[in-house]
C-alpha positions in Angstrom: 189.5 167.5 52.7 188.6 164.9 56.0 189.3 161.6 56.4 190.0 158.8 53.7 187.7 156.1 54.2 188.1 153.0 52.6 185.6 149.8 51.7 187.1 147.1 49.4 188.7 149.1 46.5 186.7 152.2 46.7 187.7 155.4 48.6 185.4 158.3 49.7 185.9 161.3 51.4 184.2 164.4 52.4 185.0 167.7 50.6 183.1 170.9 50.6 179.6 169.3 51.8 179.7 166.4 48.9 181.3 162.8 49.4 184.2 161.9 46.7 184.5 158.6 45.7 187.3 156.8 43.3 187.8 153.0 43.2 191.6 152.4 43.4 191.2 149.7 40.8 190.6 151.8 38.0 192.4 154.9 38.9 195.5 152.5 38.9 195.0 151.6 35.6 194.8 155.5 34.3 197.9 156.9 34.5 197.1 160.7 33.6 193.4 161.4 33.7 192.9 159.9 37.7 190.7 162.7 38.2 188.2 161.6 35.4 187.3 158.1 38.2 186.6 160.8 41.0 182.5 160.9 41.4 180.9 163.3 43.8 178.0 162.4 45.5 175.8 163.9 47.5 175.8 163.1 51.2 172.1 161.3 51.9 172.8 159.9 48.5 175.7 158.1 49.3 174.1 156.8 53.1 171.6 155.4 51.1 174.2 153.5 49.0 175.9 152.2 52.0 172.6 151.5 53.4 172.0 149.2 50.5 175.2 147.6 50.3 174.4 146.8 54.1 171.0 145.5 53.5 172.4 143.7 50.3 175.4 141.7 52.0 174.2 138.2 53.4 178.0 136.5 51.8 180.0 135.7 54.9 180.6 137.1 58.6 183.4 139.2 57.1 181.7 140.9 53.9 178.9 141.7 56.7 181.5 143.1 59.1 183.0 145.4 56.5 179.5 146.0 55.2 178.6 147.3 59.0 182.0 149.3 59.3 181.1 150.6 55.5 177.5 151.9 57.1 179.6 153.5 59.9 182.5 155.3 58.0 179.8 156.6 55.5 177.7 158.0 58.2 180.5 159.6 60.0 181.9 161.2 56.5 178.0 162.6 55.5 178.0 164.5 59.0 181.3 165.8 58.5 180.7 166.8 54.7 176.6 168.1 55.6 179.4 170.1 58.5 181.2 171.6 55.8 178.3 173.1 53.0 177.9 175.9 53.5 175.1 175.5 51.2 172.7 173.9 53.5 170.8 176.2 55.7 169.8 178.3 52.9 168.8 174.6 51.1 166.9 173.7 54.3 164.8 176.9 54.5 164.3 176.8 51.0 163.2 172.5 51.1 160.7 173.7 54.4 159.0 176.8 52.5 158.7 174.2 49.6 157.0 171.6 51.7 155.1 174.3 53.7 153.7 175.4 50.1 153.6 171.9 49.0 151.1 171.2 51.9 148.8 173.8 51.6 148.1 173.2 48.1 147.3 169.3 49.2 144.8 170.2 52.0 141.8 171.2 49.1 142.6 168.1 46.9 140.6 164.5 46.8 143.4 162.1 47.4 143.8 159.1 45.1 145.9 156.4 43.8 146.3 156.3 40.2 148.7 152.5 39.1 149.5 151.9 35.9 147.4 149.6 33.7 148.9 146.0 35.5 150.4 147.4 38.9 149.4 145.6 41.6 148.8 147.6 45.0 150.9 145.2 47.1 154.0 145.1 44.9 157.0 144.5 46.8 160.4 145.5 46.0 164.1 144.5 46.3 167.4 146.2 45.3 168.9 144.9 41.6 171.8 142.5 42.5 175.1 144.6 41.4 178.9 144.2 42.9 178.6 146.6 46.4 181.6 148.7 44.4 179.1 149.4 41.7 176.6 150.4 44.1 179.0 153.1 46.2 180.7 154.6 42.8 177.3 154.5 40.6 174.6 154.2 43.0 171.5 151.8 43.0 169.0 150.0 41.3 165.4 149.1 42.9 163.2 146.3 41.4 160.0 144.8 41.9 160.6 141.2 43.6 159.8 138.1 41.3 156.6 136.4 42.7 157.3 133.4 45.0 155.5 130.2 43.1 152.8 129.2 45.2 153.0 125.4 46.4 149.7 123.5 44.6 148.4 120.4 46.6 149.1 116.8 44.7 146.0 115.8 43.1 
């Protein structure tokens, strides 16, 4: 086990190439099960949280200051845990002969872009507006953005 980290009420830490997380809140409340509020998460999972919680956090100068130290305590714990699998080179060669196979199938095929019925090409998207706890302990939620209404001229 590394370093505790600590954003808000939530705690994470890496152990044994994944990232644990408990919110403090809620553990405190269970007095015998604590270990059933301990999530792990996988490392690039969980810098995508923070990343989000970052991009997410326009409140005040300090919510964006812890966001920032949030984005730097989560990337220093995913290079420590991605330190400790010993999992991952065997998960690297096996992702590259995947893409390597991956690619070579693609090179024959006709590339297209098949939307469902209604889908417009230049959808944009934002992240689902959720407490930046929710986000670290349950991860994310991407949405398409609501349509800005267009300004019509006074007749």
């Amino acid at each position: 086990m590394g370093k505790i980290y600590k954003y808000k009420t939530v705690e994470f830490w890496p152990e044994r190439g994944r990232i644990m997380v408990i919110d403090t809140e809620k553990a405190a409340e269970a007095k015998d099960e604590l270990w059933t509020y301990i999530t792990s998460v996988d490392p690039v999972e969980f810098y995508k949280r923070a990343i989000a919680i970052y991009v997410m956090c326009e409140d005040t100068p300090l919510d964006r200051q812890q966001a920032s130290r949030l984005l730097e305590d989560a990337k220093e714990a995913c290079i420590t845990a991605l330190r400790q699998d010993e999992n991952r080179p065997k998960l690297l060669e096996m992702r590259k002969r995947a893409m390597m196979a991956w690619r070579q199938e693609r090179e024959n095929e006709r590339r297209q872009l098949i939307l469902p019925p209604g889908a417009e090409v230049a959808q944009q998207w934002t992240f689902k507006k959720e407490s930046p706890k929710k986000i670290l302990v349950s991860g994310y939620e991407i949405i398409p953005k609501e349509p800005q209404p267009k300004n019509e001229p006074a007749q």
